[in-house]
CHARMM-style PDB file with segment names, atoms N, HN, CA, C and O in Angstrom:
ATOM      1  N   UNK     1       9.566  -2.484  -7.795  1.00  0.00      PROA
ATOM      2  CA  UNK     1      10.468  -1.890  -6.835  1.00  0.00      PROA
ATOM      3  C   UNK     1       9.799  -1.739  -5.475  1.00  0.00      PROA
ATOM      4  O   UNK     1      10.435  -1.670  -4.424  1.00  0.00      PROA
ATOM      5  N   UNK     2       8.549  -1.696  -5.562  1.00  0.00      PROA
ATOM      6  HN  UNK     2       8.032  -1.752  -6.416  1.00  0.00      PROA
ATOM      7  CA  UNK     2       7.811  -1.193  -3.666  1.00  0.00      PROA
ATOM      8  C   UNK     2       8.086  -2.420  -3.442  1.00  0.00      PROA
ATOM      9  O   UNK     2       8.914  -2.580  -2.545  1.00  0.00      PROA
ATOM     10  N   UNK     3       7.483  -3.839  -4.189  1.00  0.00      PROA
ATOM     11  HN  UNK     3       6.811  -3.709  -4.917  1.00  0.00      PROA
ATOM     12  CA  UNK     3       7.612  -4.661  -2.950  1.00  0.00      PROA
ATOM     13  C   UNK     3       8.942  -5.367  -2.654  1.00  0.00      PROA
ATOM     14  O   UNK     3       9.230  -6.137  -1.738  1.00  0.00      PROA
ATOM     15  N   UNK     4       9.825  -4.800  -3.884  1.00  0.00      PROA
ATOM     16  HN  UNK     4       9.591  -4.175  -4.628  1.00  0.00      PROA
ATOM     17  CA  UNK     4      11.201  -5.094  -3.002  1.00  0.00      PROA
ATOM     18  C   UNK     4      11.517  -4.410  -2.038  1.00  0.00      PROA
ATOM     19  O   UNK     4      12.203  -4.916  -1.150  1.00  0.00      PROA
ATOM     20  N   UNK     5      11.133  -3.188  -1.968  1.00  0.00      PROA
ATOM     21  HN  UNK     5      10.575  -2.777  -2.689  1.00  0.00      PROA
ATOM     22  CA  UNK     5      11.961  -2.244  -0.724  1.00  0.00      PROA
ATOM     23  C   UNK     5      11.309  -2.731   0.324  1.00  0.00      PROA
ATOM     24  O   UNK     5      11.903  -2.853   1.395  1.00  0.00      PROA
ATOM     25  N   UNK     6       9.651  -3.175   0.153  1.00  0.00      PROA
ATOM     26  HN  UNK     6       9.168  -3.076  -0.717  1.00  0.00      PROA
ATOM     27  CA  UNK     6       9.306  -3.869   1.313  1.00  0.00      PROA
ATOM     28  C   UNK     6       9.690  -5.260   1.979  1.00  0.00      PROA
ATOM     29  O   UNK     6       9.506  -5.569   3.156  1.00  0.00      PROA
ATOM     30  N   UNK     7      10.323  -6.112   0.872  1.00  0.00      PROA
ATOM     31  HN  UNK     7      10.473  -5.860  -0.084  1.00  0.00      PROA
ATOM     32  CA  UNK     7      10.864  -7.396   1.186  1.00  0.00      PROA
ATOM     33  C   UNK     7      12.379  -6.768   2.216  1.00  0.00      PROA
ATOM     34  O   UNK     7      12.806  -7.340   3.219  1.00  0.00      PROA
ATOM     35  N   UNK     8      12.813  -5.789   1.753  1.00  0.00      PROA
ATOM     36  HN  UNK     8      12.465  -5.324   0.938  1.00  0.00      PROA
ATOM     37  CA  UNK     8      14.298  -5.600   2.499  1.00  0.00      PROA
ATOM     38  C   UNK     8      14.285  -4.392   3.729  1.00  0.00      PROA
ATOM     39  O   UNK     8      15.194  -3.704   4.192  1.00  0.00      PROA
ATOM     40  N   UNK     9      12.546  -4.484   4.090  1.00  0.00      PROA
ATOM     41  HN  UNK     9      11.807  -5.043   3.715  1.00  0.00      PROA
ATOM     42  CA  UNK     9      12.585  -3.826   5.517  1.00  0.00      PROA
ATOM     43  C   UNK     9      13.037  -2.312   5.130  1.00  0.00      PROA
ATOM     44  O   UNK     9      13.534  -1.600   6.003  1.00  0.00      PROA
ATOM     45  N   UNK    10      12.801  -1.696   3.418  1.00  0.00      PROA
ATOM     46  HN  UNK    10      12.397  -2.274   2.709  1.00  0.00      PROA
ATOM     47  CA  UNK    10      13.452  -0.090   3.771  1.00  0.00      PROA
ATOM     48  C   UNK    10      12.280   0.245   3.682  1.00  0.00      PROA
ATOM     49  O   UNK    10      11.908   0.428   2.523  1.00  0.00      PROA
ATOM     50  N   UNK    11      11.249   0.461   4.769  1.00  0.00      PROA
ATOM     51  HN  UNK    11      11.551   0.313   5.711  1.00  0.00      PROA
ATOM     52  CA  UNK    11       9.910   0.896   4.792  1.00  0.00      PROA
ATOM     53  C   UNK    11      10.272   2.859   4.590  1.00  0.00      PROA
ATOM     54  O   UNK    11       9.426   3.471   3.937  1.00  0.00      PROA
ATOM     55  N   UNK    12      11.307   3.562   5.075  1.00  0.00      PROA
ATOM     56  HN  UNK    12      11.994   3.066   5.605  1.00  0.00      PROA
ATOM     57  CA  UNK    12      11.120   5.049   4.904  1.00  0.00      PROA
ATOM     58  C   UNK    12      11.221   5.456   3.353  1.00  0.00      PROA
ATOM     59  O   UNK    12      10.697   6.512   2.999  1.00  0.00      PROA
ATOM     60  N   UNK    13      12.007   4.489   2.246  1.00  0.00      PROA
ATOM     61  HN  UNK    13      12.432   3.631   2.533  1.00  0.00      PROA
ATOM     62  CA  UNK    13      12.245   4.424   1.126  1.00  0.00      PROA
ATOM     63  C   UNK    13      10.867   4.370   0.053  1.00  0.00      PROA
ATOM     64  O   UNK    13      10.621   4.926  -1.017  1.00  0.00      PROA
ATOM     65  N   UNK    14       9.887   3.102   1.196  1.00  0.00      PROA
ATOM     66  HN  UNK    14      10.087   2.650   2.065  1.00  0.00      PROA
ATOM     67  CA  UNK    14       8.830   2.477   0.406  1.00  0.00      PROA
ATOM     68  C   UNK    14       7.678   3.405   0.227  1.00  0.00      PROA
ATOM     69  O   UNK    14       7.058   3.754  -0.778  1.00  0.00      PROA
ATOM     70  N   UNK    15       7.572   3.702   1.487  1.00  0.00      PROA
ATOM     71  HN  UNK    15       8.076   3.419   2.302  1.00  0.00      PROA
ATOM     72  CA  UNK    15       6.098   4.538   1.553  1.00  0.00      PROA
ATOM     73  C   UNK    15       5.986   6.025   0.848  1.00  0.00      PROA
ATOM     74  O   UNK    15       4.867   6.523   0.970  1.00  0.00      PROA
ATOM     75  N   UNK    16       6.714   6.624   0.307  1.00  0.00      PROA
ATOM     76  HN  UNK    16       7.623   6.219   0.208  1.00  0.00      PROA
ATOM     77  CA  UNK    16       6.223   7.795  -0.701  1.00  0.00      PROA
ATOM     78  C   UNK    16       5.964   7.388  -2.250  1.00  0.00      PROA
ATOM     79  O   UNK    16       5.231   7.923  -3.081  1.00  0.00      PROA
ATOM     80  N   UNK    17       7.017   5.990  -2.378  1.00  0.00      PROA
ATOM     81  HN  UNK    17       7.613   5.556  -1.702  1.00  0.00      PROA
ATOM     82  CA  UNK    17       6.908   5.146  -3.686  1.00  0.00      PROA
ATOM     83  C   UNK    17       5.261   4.634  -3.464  1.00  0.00      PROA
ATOM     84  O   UNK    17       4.493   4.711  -4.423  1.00  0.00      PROA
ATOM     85  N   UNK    18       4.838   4.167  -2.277  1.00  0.00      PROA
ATOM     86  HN  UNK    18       5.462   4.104  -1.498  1.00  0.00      PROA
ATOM     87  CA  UNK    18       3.542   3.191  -2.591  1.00  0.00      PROA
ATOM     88  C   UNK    18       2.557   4.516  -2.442  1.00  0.00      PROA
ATOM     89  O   UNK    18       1.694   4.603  -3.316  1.00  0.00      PROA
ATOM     90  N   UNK    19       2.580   5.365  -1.622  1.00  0.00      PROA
ATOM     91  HN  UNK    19       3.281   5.295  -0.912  1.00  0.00      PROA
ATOM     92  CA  UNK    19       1.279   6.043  -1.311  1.00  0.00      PROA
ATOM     93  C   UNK    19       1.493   6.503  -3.030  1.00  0.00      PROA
ATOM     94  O   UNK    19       0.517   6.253  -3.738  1.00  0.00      PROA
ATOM     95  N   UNK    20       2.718   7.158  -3.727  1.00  0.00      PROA
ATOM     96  HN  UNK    20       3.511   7.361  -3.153  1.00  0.00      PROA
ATOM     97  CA  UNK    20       2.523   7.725  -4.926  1.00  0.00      PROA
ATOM     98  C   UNK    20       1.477   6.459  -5.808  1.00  0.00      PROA
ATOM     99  O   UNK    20       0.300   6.658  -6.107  1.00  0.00      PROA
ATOM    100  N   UNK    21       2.075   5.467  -6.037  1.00  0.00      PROA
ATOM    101  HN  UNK    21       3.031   5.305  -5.794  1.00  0.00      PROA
ATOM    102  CA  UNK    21       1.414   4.417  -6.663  1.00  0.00      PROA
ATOM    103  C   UNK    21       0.119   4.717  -6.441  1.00  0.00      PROA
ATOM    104  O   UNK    21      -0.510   5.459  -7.195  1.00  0.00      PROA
ATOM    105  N   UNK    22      -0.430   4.118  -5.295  1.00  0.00      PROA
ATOM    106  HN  UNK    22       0.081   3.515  -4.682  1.00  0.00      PROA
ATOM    107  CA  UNK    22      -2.133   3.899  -5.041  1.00  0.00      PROA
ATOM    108  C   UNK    22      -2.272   5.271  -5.036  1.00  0.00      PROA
ATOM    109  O   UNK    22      -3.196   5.386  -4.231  1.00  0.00      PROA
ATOM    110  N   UNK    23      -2.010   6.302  -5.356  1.00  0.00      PROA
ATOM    111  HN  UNK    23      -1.260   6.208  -6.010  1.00  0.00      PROA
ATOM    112  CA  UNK    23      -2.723   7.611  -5.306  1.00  0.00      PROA
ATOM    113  C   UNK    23      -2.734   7.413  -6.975  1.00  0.00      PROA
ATOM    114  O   UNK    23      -3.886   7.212  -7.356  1.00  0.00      PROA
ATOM    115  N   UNK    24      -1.821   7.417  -7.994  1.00  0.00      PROA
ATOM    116  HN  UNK    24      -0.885   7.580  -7.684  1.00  0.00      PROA
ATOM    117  CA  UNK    24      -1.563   7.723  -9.374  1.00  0.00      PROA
ATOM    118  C   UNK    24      -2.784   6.159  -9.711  1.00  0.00      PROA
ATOM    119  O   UNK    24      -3.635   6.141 -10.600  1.00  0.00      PROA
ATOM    120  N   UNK    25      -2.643   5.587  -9.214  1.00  0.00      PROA
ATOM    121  HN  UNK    25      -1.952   5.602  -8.492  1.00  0.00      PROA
ATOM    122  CA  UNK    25      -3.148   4.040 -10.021  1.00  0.00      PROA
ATOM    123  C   UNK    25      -4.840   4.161  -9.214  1.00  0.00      PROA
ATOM    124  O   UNK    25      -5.617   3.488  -9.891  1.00  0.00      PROA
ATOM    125  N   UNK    26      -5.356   4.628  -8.350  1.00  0.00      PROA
ATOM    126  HN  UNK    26      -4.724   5.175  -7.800  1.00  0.00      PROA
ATOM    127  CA  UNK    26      -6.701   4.620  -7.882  1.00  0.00      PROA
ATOM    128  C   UNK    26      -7.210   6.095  -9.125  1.00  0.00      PROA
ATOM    129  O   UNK    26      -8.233   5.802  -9.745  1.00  0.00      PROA
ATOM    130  N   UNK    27      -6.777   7.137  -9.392  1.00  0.00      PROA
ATOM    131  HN  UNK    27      -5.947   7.375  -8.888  1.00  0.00      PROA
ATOM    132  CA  UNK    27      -7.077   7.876 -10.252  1.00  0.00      PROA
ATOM    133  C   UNK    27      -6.911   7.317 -11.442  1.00  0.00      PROA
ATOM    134  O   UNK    27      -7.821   7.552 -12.237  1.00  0.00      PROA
ATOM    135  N   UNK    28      -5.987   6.611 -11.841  1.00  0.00      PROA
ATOM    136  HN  UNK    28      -5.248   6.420 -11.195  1.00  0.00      PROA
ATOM    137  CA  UNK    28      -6.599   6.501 -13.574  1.00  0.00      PROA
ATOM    138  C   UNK    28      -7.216   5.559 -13.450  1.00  0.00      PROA
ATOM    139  O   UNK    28      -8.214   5.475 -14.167  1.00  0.00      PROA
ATOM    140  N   UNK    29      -6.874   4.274 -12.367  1.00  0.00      PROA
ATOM    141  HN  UNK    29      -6.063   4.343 -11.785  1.00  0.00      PROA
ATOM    142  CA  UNK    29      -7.556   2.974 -12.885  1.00  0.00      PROA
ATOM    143  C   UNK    29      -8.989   2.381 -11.618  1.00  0.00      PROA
ATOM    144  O   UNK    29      -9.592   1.309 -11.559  1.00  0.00      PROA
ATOM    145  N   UNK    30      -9.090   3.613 -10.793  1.00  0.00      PROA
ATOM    146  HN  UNK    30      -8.600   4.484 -10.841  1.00  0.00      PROA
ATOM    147  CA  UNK    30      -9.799   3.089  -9.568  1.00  0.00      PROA
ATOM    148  C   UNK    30      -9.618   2.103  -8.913  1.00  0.00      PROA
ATOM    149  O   UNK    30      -8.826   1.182  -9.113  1.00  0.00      PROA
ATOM    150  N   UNK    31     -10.390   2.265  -8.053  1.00  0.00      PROA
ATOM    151  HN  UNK    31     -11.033   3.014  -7.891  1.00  0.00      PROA
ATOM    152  CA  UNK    31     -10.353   1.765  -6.486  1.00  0.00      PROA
ATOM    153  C   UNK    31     -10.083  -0.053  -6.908  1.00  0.00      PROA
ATOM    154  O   UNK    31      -9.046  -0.597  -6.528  1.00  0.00      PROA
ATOM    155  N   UNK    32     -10.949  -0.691  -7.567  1.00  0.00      PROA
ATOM    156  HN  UNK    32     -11.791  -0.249  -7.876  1.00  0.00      PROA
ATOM    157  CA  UNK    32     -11.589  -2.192  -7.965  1.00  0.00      PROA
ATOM    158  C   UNK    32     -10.148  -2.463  -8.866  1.00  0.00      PROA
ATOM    159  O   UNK    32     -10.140  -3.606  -9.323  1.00  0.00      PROA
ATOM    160  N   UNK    33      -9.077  -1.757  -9.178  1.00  0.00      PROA
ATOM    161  HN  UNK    33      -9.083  -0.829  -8.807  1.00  0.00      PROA
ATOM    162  CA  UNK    33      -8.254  -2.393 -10.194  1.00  0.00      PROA
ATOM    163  C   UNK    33      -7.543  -3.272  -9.198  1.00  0.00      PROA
ATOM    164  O   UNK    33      -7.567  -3.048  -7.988  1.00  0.00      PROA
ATOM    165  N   UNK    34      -6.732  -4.560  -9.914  1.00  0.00      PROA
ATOM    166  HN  UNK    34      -6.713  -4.742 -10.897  1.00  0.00      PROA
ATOM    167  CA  UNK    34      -6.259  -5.329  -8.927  1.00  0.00      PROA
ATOM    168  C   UNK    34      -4.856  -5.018  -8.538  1.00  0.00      PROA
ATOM    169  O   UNK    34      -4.334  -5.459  -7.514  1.00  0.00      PROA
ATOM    170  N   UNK    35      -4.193  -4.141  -9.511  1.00  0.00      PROA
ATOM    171  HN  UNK    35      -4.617  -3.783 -10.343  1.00  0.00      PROA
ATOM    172  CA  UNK    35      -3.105  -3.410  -9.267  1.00  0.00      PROA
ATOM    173  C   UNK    35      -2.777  -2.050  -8.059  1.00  0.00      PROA
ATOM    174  O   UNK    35      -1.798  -1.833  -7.344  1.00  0.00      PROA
ATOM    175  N   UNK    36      -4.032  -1.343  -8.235  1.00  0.00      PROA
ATOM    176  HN  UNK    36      -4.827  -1.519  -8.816  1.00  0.00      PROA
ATOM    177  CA  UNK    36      -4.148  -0.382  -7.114  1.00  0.00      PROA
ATOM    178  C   UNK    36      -4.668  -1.406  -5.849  1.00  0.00      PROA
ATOM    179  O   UNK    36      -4.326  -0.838  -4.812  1.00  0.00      PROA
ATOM    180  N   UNK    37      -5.117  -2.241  -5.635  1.00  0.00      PROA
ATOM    181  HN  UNK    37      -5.394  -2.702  -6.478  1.00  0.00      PROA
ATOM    182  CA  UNK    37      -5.761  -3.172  -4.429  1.00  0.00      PROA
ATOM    183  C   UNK    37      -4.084  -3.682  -4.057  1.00  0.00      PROA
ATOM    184  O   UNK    37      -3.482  -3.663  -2.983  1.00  0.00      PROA
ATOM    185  N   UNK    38      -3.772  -4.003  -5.044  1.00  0.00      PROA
ATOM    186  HN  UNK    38      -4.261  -4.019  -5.916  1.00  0.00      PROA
ATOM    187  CA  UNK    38      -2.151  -4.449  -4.387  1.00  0.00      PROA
ATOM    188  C   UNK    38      -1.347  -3.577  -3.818  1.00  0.00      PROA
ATOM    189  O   UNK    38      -0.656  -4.063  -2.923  1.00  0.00      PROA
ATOM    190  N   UNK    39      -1.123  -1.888  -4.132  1.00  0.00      PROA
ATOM    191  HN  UNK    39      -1.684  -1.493  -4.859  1.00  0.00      PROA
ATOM    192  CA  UNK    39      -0.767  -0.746  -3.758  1.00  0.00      PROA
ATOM    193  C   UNK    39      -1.303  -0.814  -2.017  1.00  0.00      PROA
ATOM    194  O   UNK    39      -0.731  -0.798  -0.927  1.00  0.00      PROA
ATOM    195  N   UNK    40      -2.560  -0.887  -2.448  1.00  0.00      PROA
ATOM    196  HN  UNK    40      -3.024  -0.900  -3.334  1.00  0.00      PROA
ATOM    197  CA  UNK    40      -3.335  -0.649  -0.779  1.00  0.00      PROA
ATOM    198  C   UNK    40      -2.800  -1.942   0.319  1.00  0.00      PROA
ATOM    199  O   UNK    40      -2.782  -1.936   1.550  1.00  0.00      PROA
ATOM    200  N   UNK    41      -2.433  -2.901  -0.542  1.00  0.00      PROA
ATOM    201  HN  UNK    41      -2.447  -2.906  -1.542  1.00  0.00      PROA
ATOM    202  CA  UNK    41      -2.315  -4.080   0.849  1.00  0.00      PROA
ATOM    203  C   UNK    41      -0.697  -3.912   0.854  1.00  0.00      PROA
ATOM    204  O   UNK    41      -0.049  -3.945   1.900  1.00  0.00      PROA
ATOM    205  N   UNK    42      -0.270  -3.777  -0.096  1.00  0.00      PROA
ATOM    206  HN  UNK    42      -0.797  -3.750  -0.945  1.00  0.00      PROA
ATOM    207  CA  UNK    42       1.379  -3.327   0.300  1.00  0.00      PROA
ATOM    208  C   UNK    42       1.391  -2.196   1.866  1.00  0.00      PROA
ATOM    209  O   UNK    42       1.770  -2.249   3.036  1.00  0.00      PROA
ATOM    210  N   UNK    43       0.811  -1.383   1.067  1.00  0.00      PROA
ATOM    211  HN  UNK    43       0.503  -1.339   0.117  1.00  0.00      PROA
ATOM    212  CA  UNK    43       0.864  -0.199   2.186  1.00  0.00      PROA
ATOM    213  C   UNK    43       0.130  -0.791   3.857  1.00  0.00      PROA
ATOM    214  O   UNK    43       0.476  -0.353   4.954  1.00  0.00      PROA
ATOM    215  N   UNK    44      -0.635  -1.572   3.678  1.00  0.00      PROA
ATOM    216  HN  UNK    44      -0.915  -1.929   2.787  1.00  0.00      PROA
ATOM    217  CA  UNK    44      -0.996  -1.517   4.679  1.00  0.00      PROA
ATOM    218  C   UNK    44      -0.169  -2.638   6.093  1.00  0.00      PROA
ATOM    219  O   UNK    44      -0.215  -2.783   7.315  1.00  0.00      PROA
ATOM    220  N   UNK    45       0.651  -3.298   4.669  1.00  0.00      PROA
ATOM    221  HN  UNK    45       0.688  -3.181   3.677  1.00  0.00      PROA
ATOM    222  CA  UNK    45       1.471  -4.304   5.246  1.00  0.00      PROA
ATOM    223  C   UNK    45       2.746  -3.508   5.465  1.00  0.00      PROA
ATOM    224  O   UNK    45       3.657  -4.033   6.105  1.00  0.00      PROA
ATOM    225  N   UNK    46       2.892  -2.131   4.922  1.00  0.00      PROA
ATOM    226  HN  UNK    46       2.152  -1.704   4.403  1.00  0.00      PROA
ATOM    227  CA  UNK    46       4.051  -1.950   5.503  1.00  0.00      PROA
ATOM    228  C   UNK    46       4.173  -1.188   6.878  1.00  0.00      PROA
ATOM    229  O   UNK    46       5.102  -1.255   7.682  1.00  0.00      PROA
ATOM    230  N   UNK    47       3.019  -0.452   6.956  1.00  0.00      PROA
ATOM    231  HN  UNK    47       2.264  -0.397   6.303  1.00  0.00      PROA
ATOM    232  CA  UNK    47       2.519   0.179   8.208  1.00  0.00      PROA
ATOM    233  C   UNK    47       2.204  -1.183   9.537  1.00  0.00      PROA
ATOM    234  O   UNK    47       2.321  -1.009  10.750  1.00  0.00      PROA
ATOM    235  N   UNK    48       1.748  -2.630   8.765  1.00  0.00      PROA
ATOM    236  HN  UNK    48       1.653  -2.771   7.780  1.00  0.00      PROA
ATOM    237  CA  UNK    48       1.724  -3.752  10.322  1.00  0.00      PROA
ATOM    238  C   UNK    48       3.309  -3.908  10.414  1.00  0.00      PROA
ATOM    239  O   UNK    48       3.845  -4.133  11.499  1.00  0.00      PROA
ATOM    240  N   UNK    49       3.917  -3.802   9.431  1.00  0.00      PROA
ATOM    241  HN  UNK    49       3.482  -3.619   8.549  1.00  0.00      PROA
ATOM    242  CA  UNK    49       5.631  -3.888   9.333  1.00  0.00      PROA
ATOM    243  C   UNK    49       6.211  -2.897  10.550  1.00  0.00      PROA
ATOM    244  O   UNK    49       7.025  -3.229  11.412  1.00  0.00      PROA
ATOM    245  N   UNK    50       5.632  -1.711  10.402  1.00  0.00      PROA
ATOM    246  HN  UNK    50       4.970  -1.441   9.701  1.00  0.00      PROA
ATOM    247  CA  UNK    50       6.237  -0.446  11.085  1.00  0.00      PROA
ATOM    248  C   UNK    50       5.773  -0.507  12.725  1.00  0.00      PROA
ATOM    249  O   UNK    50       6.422   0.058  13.606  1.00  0.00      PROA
ATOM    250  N   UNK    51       4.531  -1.295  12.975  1.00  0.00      PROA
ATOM    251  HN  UNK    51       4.004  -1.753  12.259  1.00  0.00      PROA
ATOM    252  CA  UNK    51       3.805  -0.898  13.968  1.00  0.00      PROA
ATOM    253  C   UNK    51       2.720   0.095  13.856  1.00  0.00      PROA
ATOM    254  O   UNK    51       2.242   0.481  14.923  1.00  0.00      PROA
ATOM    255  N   UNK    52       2.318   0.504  12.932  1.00  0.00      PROA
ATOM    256  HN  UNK    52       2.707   0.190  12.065  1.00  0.00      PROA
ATOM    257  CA  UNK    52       1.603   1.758  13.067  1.00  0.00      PROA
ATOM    258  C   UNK    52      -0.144   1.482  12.469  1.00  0.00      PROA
ATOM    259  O   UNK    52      -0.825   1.964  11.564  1.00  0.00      PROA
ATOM    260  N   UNK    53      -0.338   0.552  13.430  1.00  0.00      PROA
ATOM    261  HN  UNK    53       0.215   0.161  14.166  1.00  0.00      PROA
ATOM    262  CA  UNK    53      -1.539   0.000  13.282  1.00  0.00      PROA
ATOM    263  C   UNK    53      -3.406   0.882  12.808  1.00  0.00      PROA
ATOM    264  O   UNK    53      -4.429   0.284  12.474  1.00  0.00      PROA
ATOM    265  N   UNK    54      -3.249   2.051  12.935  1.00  0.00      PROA
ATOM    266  HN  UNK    54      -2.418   2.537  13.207  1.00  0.00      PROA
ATOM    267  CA  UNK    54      -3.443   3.110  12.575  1.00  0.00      PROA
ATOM    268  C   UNK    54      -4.109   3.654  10.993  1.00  0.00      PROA
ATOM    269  O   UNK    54      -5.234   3.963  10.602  1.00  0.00      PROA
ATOM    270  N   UNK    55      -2.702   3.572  10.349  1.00  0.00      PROA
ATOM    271  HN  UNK    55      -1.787   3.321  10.666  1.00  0.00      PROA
ATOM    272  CA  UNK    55      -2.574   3.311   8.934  1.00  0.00      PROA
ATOM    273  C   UNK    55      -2.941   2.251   9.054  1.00  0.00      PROA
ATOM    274  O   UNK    55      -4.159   2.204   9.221  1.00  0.00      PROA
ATOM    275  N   UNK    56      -2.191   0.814   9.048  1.00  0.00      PROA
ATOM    276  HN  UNK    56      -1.201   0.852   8.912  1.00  0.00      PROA
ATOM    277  CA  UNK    56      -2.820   0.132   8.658  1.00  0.00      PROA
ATOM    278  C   UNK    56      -3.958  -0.447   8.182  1.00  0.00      PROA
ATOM    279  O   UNK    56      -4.085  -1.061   7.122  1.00  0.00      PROA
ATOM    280  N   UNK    57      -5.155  -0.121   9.393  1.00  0.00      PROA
ATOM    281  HN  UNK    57      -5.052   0.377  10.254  1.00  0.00      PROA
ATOM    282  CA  UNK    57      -5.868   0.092   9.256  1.00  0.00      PROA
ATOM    283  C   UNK    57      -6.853   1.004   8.539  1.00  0.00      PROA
ATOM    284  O   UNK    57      -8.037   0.720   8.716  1.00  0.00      PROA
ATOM    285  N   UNK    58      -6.616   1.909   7.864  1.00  0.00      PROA
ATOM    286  HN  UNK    58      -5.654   2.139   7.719  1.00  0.00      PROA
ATOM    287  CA  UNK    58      -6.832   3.002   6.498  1.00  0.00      PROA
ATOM    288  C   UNK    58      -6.631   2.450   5.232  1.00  0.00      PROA
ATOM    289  O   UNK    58      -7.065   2.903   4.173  1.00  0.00      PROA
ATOM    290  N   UNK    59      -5.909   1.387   5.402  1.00  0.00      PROA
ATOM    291  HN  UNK    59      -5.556   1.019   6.262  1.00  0.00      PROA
ATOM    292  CA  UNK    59      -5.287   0.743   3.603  1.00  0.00      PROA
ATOM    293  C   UNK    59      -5.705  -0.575   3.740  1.00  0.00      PROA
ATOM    294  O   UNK    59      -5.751  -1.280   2.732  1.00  0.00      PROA
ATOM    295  N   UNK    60      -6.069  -1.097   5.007  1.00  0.00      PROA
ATOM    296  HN  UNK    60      -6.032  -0.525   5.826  1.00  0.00      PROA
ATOM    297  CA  UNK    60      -6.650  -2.453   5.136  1.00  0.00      PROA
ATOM    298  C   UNK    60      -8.660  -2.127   5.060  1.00  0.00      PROA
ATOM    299  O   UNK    60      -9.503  -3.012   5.208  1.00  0.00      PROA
ATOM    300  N   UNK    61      -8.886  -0.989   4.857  1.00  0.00      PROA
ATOM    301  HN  UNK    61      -8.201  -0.269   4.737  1.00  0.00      PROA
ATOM    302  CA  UNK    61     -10.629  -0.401   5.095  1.00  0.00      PROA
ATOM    303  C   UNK    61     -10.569  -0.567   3.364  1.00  0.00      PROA
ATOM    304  O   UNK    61     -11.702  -0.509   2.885  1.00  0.00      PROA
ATOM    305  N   UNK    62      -9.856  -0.692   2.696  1.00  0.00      PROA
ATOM    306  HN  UNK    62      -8.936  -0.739   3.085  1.00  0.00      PROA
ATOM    307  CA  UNK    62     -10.090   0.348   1.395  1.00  0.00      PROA
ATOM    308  C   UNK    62      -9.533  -1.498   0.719  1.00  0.00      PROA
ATOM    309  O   UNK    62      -9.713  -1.569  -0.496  1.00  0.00      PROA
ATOM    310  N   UNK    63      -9.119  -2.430   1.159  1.00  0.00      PROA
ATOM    311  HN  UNK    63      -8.972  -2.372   2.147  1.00  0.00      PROA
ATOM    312  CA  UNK    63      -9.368  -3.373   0.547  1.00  0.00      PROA
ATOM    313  C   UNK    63     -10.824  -4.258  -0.014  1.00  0.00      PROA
ATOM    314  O   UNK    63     -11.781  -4.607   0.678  1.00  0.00      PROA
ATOM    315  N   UNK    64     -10.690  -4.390  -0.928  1.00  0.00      PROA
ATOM    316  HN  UNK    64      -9.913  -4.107  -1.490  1.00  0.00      PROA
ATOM    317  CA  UNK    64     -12.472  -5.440  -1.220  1.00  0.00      PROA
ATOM    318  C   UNK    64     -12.114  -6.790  -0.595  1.00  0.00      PROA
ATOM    319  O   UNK    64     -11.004  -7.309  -0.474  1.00  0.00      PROA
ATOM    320  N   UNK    65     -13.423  -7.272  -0.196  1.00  0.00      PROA
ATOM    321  HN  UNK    65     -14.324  -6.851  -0.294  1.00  0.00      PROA
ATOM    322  CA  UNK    65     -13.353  -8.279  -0.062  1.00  0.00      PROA
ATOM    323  C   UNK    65     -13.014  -9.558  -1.061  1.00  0.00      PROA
ATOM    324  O   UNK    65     -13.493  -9.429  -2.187  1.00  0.00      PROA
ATOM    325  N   UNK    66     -12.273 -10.755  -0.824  1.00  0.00      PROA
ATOM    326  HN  UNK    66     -11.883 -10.860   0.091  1.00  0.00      PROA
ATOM    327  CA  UNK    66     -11.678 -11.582  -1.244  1.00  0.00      PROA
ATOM    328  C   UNK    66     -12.907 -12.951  -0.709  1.00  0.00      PROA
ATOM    329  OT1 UNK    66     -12.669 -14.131  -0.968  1.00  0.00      PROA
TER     330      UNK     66
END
């Protein structure tokens, strides 16, 4: 469901769904899971979505390198 709401631009819908995610999924499964890493680049893509380069940058720090 996040990255549909993010495919259809309802970013005010998305972001309490994703921050909940990567907050619930970095606690049980940490930072390195590839599921919470997807949480973090969602989010950070929805904040370059929003303009709010800011955030972005907070969820784009907390990605590993690829």
């Amino acid at each position: 469901m996040n990255a549909s709401l993010l495919a259809l631009h309802r970013y005010t819908e998305a972001e309490p769904v994703l921050l909940a995610a990567a907050k619930g999924l970095e606690t049980k499964r940490g930072a390195n899971f590839y599921r919470t890493q997807d949480a973090y680049s969602d989010l950070r893509d929805l904040y370059v979505a929003r303009g709010d380069s800011a955030h972005a940058s907070q969820w784009a720090a907390k990605l590993r390198p690829q």
